[in-house]
Structures are given as structure tokens and as C-alpha cells.
PDB file of N, CA, C and O in Angstrom:
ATOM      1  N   UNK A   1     -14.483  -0.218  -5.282  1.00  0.00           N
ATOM      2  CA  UNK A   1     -14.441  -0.450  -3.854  1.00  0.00           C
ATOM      3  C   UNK A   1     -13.538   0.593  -3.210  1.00  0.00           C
ATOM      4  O   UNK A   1     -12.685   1.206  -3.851  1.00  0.00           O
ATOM      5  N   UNK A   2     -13.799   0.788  -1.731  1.00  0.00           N
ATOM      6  CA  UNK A   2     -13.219   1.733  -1.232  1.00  0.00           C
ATOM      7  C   UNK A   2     -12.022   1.244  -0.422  1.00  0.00           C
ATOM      8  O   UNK A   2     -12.043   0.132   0.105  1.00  0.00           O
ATOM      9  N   UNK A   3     -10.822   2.193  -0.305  1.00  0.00           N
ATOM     10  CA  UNK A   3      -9.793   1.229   0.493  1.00  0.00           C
ATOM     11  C   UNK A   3      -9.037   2.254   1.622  1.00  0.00           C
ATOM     12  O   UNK A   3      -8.488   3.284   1.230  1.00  0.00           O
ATOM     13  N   UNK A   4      -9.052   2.007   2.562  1.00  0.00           N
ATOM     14  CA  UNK A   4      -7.456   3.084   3.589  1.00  0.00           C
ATOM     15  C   UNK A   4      -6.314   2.561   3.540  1.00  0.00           C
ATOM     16  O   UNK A   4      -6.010   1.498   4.081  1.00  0.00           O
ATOM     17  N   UNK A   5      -5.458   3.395   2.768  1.00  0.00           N
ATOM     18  CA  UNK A   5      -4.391   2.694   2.973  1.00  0.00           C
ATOM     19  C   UNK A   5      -3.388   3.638   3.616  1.00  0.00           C
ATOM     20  O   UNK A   5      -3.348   4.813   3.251  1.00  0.00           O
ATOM     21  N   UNK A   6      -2.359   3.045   4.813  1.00  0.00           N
ATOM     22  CA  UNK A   6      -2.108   4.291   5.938  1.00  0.00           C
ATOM     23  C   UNK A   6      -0.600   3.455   5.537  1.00  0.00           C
ATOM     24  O   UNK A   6      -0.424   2.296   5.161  1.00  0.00           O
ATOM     25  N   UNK A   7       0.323   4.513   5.777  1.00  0.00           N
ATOM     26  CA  UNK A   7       2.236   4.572   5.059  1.00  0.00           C
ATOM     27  C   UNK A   7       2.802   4.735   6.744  1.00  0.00           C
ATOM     28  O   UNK A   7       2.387   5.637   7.472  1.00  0.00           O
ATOM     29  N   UNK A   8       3.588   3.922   7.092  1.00  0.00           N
ATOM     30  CA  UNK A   8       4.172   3.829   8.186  1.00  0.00           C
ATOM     31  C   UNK A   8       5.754   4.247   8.122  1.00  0.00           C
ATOM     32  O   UNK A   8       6.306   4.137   7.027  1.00  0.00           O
ATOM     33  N   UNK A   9       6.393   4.647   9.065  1.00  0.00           N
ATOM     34  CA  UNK A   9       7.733   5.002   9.008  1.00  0.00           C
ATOM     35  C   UNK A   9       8.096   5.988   8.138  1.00  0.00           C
ATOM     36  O   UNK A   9       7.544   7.085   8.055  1.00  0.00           O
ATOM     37  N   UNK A  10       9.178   5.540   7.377  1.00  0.00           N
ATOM     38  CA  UNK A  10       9.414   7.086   6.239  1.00  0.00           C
ATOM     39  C   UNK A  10       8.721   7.000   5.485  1.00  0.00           C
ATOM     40  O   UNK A  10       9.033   7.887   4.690  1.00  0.00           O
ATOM     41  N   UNK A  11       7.499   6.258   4.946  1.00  0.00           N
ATOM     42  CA  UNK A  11       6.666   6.420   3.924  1.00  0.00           C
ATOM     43  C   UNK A  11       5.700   7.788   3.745  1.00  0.00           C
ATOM     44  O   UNK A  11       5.339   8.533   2.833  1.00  0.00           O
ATOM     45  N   UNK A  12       5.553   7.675   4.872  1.00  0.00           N
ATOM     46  CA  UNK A  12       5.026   9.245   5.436  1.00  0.00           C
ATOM     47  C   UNK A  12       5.427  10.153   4.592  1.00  0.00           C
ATOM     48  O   UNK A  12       4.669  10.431   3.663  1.00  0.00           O
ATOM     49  N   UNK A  13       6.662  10.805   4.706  1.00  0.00           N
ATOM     50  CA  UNK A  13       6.989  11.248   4.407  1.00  0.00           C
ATOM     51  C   UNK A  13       7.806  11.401   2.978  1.00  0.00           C
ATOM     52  O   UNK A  13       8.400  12.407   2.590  1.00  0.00           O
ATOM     53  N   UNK A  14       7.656   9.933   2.194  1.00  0.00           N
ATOM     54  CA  UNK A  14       7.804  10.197   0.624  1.00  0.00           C
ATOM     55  C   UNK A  14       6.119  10.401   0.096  1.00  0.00           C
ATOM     56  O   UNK A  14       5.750  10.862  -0.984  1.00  0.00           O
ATOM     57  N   UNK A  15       5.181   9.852   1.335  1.00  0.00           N
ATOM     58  CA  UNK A  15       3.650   9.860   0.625  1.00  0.00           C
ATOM     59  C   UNK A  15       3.442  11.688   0.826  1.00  0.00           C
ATOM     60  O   UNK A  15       3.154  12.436  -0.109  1.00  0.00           O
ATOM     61  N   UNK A  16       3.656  12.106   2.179  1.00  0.00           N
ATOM     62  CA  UNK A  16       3.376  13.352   1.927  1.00  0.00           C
ATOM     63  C   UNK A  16       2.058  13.330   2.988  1.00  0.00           C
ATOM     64  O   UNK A  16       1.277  14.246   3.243  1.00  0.00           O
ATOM     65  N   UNK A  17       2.092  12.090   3.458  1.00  0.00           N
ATOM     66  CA  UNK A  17       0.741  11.763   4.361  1.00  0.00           C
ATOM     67  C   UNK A  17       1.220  10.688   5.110  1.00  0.00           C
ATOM     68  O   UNK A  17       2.338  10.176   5.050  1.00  0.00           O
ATOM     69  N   UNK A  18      -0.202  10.240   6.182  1.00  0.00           N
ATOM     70  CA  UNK A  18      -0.044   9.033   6.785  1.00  0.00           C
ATOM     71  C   UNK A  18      -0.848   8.453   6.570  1.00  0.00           C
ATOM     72  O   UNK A  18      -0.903   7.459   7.294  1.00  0.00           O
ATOM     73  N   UNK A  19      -1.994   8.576   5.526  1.00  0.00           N
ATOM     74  CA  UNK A  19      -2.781   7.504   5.215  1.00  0.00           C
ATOM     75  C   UNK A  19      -3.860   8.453   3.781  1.00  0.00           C
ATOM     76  O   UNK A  19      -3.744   9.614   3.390  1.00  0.00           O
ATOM     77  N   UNK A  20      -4.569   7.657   3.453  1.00  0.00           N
ATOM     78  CA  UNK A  20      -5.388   8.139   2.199  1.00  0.00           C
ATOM     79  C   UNK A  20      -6.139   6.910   1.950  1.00  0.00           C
ATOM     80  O   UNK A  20      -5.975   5.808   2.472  1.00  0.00           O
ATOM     81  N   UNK A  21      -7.034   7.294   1.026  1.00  0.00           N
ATOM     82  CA  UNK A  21      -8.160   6.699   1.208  1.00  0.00           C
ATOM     83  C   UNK A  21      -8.567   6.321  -0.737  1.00  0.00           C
ATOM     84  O   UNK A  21      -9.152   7.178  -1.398  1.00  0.00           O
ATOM     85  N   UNK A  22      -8.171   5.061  -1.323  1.00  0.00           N
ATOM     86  CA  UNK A  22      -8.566   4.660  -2.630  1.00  0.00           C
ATOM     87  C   UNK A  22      -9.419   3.942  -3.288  1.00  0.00           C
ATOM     88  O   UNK A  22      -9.822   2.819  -2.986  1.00  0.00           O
ATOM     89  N   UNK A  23      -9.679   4.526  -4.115  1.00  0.00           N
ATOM     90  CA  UNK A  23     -11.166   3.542  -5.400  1.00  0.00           C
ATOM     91  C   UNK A  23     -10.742   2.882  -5.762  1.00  0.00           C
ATOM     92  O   UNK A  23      -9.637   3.282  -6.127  1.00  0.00           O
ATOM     93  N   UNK A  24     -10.940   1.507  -6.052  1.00  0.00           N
ATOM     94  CA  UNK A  24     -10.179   0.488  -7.236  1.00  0.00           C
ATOM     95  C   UNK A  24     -12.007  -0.138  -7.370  1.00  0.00           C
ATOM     96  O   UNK A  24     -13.101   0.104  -6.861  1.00  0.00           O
ATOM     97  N   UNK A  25     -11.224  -1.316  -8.694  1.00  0.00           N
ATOM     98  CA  UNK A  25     -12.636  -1.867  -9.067  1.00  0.00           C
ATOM     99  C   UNK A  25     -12.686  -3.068  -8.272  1.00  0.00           C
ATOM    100  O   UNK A  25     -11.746  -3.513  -7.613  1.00  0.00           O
ATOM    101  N   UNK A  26     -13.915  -3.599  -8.379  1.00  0.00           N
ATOM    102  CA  UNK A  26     -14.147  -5.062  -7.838  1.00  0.00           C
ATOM    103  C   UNK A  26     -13.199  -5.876  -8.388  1.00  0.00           C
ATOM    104  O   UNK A  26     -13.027  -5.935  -9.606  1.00  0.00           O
ATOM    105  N   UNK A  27     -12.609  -6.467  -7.647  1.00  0.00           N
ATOM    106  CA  UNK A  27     -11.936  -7.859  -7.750  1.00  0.00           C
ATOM    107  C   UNK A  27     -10.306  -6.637  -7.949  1.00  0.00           C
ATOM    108  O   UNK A  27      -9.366  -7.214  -8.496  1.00  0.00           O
ATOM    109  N   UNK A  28     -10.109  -5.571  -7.663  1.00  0.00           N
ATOM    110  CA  UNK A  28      -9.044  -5.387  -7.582  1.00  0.00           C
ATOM    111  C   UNK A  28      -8.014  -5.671  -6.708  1.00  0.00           C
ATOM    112  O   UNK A  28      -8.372  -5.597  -5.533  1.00  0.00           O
ATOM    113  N   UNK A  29      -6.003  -6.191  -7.004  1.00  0.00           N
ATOM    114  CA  UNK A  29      -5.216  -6.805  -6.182  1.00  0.00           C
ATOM    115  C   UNK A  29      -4.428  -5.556  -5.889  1.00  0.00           C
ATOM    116  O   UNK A  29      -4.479  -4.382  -6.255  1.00  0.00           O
ATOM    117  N   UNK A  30      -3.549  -6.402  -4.941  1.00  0.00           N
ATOM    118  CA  UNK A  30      -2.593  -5.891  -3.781  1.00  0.00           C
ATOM    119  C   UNK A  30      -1.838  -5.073  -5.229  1.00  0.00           C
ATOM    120  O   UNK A  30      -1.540  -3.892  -5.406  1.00  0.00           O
ATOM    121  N   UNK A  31      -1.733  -6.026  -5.924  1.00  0.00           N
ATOM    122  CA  UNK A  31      -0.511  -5.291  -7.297  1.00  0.00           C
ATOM    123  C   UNK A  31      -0.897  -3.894  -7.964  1.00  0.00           C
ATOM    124  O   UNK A  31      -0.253  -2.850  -8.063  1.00  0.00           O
ATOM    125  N   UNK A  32      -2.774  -4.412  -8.583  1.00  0.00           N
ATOM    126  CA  UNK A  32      -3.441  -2.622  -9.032  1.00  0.00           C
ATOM    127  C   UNK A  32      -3.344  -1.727  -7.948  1.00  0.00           C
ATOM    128  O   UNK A  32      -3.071  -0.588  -8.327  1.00  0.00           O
ATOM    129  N   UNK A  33      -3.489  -1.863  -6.601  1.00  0.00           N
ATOM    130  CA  UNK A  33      -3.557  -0.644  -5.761  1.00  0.00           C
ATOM    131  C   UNK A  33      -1.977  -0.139  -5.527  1.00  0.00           C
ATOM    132  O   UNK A  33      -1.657   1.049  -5.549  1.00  0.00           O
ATOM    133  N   UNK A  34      -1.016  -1.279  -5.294  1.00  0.00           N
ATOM    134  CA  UNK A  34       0.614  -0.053  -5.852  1.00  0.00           C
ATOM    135  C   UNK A  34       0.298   0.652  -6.877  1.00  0.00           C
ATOM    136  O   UNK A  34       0.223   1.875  -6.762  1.00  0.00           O
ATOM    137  N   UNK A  35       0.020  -0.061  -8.239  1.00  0.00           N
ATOM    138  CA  UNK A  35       0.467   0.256  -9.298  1.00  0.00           C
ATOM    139  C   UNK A  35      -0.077   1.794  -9.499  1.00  0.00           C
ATOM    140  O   UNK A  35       0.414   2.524 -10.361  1.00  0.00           O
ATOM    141  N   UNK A  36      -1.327   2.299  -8.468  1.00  0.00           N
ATOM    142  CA  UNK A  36      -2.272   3.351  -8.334  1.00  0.00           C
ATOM    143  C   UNK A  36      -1.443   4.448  -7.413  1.00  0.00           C
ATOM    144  O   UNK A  36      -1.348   5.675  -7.431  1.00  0.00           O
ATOM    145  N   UNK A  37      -0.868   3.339  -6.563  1.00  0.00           N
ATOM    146  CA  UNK A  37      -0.237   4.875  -5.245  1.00  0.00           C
ATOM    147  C   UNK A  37       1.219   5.683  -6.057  1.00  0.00           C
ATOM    148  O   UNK A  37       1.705   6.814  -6.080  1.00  0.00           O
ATOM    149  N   UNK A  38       1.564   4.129  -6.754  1.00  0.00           N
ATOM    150  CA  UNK A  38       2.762   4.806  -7.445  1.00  0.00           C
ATOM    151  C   UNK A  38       2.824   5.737  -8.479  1.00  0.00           C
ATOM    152  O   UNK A  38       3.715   6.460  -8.925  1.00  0.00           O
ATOM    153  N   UNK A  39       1.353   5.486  -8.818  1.00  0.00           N
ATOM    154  CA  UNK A  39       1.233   6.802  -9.726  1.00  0.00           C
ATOM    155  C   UNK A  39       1.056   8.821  -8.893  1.00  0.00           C
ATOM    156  O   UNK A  39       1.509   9.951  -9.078  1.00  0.00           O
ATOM    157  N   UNK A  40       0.132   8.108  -8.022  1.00  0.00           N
ATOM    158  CA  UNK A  40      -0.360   8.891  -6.901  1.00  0.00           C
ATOM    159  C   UNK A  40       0.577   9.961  -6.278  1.00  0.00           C
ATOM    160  O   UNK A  40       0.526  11.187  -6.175  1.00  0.00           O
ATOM    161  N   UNK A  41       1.517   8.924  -5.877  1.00  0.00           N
ATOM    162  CA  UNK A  41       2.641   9.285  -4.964  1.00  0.00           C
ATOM    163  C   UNK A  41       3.885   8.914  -5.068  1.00  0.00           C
ATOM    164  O   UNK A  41       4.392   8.388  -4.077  1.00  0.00           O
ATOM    165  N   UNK A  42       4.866   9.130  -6.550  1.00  0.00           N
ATOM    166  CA  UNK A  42       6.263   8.635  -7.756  1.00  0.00           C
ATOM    167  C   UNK A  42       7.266   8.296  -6.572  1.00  0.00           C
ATOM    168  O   UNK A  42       8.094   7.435  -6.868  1.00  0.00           O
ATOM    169  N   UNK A  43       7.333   8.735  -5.479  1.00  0.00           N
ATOM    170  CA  UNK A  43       8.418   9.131  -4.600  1.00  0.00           C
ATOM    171  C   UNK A  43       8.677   7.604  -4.011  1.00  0.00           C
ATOM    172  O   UNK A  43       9.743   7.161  -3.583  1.00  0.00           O
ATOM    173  N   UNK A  44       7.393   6.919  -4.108  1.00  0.00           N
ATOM    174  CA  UNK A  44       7.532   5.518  -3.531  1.00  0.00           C
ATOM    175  C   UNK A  44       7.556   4.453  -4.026  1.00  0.00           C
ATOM    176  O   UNK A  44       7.621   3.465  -3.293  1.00  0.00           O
ATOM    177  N   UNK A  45       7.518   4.339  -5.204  1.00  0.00           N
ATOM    178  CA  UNK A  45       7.977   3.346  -6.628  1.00  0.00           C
ATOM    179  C   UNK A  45       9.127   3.278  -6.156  1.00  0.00           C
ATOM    180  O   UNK A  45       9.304   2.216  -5.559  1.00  0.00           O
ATOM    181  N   UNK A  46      10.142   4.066  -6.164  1.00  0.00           N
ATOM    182  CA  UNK A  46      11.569   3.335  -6.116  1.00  0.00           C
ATOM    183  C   UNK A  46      11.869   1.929  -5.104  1.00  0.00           C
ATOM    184  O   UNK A  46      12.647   0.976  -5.111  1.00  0.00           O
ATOM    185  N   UNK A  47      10.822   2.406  -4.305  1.00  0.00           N
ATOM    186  CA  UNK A  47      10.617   0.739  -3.288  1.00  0.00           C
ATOM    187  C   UNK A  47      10.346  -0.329  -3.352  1.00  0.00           C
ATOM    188  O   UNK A  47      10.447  -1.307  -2.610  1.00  0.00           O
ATOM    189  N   UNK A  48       9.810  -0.045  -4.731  1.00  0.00           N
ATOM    190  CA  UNK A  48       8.426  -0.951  -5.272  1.00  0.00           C
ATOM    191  C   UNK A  48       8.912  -2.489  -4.753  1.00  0.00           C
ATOM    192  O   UNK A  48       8.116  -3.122  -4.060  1.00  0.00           O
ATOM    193  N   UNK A  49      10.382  -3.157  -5.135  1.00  0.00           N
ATOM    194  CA  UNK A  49       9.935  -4.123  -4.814  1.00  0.00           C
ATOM    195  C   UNK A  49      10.649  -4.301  -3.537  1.00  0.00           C
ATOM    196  O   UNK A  49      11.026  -5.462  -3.374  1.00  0.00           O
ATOM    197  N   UNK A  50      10.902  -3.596  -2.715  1.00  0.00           N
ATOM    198  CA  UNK A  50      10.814  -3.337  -1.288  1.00  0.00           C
ATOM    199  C   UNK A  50       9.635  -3.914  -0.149  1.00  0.00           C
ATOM    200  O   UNK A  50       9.483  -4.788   0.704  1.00  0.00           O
ATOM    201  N   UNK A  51       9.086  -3.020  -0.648  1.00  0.00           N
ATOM    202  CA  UNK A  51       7.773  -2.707  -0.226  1.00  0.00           C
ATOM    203  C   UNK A  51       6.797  -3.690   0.352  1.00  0.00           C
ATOM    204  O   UNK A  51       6.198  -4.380  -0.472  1.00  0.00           O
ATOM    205  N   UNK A  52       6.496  -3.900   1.799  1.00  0.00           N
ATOM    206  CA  UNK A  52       5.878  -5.250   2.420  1.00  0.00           C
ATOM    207  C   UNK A  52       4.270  -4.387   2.556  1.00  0.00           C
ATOM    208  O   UNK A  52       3.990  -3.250   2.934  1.00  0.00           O
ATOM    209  N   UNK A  53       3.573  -5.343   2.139  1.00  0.00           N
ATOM    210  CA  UNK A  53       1.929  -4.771   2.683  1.00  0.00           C
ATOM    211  C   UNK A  53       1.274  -5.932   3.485  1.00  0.00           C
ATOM    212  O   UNK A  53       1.625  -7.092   3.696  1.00  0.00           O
ATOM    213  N   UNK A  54       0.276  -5.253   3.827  1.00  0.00           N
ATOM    214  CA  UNK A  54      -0.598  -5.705   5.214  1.00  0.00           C
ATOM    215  C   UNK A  54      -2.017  -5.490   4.682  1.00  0.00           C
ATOM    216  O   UNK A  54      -2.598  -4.539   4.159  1.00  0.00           O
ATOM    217  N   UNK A  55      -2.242  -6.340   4.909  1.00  0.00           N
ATOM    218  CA  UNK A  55      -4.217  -6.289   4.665  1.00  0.00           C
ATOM    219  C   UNK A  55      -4.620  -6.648   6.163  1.00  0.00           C
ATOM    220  O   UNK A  55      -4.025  -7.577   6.709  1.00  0.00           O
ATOM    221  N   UNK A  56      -5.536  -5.999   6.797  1.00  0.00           N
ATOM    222  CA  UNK A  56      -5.667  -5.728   8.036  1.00  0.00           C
ATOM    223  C   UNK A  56      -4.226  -6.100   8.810  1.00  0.00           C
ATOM    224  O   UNK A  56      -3.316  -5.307   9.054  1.00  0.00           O
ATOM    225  N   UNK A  57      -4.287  -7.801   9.184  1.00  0.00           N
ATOM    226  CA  UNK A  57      -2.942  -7.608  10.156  1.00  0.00           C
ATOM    227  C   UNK A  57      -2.236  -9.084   9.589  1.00  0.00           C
ATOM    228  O   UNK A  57      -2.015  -9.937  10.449  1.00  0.00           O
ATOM    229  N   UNK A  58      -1.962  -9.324   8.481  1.00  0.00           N
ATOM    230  CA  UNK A  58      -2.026 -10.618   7.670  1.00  0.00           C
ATOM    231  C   UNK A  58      -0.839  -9.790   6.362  1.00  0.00           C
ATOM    232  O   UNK A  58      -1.348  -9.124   5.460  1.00  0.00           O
ATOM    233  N   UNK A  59       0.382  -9.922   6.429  1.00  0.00           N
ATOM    234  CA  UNK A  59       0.971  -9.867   5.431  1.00  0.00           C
ATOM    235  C   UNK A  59       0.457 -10.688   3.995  1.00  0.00           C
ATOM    236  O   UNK A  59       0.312 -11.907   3.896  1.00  0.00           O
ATOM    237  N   UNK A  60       0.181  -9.462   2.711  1.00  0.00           N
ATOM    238  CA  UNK A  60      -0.258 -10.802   1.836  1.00  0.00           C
ATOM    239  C   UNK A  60       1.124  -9.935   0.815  1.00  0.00           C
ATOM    240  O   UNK A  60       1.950  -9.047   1.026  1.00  0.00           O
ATOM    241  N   UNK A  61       0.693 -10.918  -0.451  1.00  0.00           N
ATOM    242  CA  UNK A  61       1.378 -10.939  -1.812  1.00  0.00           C
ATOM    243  C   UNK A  61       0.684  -9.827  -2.677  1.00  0.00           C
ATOM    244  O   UNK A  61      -0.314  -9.132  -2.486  1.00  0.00           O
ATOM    245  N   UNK A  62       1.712  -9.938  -3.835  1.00  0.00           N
ATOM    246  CA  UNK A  62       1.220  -8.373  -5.001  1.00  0.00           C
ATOM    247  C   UNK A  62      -0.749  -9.054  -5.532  1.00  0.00           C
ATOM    248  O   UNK A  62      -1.709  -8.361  -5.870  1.00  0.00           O
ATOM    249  N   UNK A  63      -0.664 -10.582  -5.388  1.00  0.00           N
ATOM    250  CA  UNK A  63      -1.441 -11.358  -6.481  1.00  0.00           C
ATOM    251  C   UNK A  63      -2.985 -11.287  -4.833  1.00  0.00           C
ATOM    252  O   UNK A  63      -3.949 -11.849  -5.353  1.00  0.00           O
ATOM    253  N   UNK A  64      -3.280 -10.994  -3.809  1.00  0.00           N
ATOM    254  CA  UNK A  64      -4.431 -10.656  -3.162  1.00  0.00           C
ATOM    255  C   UNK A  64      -5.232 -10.030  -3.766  1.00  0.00           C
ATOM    256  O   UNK A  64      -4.955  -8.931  -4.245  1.00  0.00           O
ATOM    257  N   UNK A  65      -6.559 -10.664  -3.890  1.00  0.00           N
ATOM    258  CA  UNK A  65      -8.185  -8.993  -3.939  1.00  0.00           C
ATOM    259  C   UNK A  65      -8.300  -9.041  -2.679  1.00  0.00           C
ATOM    260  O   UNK A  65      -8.393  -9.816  -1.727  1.00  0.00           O
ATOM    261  N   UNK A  66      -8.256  -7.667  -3.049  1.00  0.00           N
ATOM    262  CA  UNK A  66      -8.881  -6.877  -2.039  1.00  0.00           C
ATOM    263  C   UNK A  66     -10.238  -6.984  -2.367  1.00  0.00           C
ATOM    264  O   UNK A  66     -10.740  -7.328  -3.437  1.00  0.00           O
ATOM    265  N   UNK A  67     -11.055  -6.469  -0.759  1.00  0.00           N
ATOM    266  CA  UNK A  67     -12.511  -6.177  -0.479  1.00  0.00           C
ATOM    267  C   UNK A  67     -12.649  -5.464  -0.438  1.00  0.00           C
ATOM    268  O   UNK A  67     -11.666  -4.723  -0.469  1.00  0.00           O
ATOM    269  N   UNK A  68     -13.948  -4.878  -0.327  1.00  0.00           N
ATOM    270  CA  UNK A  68     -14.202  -3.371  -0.066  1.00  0.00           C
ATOM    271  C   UNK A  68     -14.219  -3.210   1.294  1.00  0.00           C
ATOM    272  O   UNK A  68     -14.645  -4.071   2.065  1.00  0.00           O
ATOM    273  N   UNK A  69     -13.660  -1.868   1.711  1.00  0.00           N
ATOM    274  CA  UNK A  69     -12.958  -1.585   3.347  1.00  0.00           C
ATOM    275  C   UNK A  69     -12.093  -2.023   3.639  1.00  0.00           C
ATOM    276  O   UNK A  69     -11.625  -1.880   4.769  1.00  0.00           O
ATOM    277  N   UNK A  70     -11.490  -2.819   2.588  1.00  0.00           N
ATOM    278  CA  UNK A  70     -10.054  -3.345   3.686  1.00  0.00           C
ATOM    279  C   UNK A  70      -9.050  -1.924   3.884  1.00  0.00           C
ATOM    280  O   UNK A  70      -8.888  -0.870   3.269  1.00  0.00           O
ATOM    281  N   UNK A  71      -8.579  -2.468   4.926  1.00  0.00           N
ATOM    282  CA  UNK A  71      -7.464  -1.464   5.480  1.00  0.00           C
ATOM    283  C   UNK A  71      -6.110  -2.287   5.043  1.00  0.00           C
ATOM    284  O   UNK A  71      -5.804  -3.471   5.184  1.00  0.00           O
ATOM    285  N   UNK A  72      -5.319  -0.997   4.365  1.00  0.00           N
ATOM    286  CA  UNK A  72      -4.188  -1.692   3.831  1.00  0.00           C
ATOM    287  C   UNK A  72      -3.197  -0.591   4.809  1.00  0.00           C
ATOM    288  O   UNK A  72      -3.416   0.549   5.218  1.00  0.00           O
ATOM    289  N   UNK A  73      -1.944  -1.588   4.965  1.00  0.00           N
ATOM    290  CA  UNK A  73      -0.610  -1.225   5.380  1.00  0.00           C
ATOM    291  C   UNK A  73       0.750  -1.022   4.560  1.00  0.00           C
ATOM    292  O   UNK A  73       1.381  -1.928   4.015  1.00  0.00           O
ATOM    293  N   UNK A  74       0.979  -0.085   4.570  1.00  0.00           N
ATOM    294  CA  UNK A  74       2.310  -0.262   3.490  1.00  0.00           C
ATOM    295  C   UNK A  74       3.864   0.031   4.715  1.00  0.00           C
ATOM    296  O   UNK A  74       3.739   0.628   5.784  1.00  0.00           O
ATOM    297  N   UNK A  75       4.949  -0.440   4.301  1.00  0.00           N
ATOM    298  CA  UNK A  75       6.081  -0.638   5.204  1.00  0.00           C
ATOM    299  C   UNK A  75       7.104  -0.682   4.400  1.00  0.00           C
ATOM    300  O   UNK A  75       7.388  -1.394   3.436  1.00  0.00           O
ATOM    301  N   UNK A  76       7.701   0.324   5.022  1.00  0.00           N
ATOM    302  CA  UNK A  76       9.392  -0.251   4.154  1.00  0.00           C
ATOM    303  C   UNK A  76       9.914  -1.193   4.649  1.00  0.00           C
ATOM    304  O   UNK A  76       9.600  -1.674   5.738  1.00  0.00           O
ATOM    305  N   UNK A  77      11.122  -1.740   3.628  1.00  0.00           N
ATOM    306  CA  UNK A  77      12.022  -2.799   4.484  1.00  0.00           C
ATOM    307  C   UNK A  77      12.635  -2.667   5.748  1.00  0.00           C
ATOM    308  O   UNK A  77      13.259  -1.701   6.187  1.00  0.00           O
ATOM    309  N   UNK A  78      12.336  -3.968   6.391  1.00  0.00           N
ATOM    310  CA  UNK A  78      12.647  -3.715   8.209  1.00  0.00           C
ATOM    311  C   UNK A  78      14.464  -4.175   7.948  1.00  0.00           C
ATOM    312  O   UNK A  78      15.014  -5.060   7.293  1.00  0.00           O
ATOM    313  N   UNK A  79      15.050  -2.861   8.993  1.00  0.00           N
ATOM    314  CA  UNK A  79      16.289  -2.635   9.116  1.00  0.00           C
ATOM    315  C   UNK A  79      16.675  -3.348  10.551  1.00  0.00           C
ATOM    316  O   UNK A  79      15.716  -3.480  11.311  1.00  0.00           O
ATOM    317  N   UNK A  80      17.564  -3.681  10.884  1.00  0.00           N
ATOM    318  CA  UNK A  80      18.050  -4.049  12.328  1.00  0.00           C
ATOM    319  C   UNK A  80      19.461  -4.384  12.888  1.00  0.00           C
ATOM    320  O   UNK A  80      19.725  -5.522  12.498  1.00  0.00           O
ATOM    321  N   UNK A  81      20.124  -4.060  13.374  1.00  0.00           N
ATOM    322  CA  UNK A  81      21.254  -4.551  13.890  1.00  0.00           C
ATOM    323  C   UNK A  81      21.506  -5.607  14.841  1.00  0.00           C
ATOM    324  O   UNK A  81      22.661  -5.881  15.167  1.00  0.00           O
TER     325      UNK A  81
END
């Protein structure tokens, strides 16, 4: 299945992009598609368990399948004073 997955804030810039576009298999989760970017893109593992995702506009867990087309969100931890 096909997936977009677009890096917001400084992710950008450890991805090297603002979004990209991944294969996984049917019935693949929120967990195989890190486990793919982190290979992809090493710079953003150190976040790993940081790291909040978005399936369209619905925060889910590592344990979600994905569909084919979903649009994924990745986010670092929200900072605030």
C-alpha cells in the first residue's frame, strides 16, 4: 500500500524533507512504517519514543493499520511555556 507521510516542525529538517511518499504491505501498522522511516531517515529514531503521529487528523498508537492512501503526520514533542 501506498502512504504520504509529511514531517512537521524540525522534522523537516532531521528528514531532509517535508514529506515522502511509502510502500508498506497490507495490513501494515503505525509501528512498521517508523520502523521503515527510521531506517530511511537514522536522524529521527532518536525520537522514536517521542514521536506523536496522525493518521489523517486522529492521533493514533504504534499498534494502527494503516490503509492504502492514508496520509500520515509525524510531530515532535509539543514544547510550551
Amino acid at each position: 500500500m501506498r502512504l504520504r507521510v509529511q514531517f512537521y516542525s524540525y522534522f523537516k529538517e532531521l528528514a531532509g524533507c517535508a514529506e515522502t511518499e511509502e510502500l508498506l504491505p497490507a495490513g501494515g501498522t503505525v509501528e512498521g512504517l517508523l520502523q521503515q522511516l527510521y531506517g530511511r531517515f537514522p536522524r529521527l529514531a532518536r525520537l522514536e519514543r517521542s514521536t506523536l503521529v496522525a493518521v489523517g487528523v486522529e492521533y493514533q498508537g504504534r499498534d494502527y493499520v494503516l490503509k492504502d492512501g492514508d496520509e500520515v503526520s509525524l510531530f515532535p514533542p509539543v514544547q510550551g511555556g
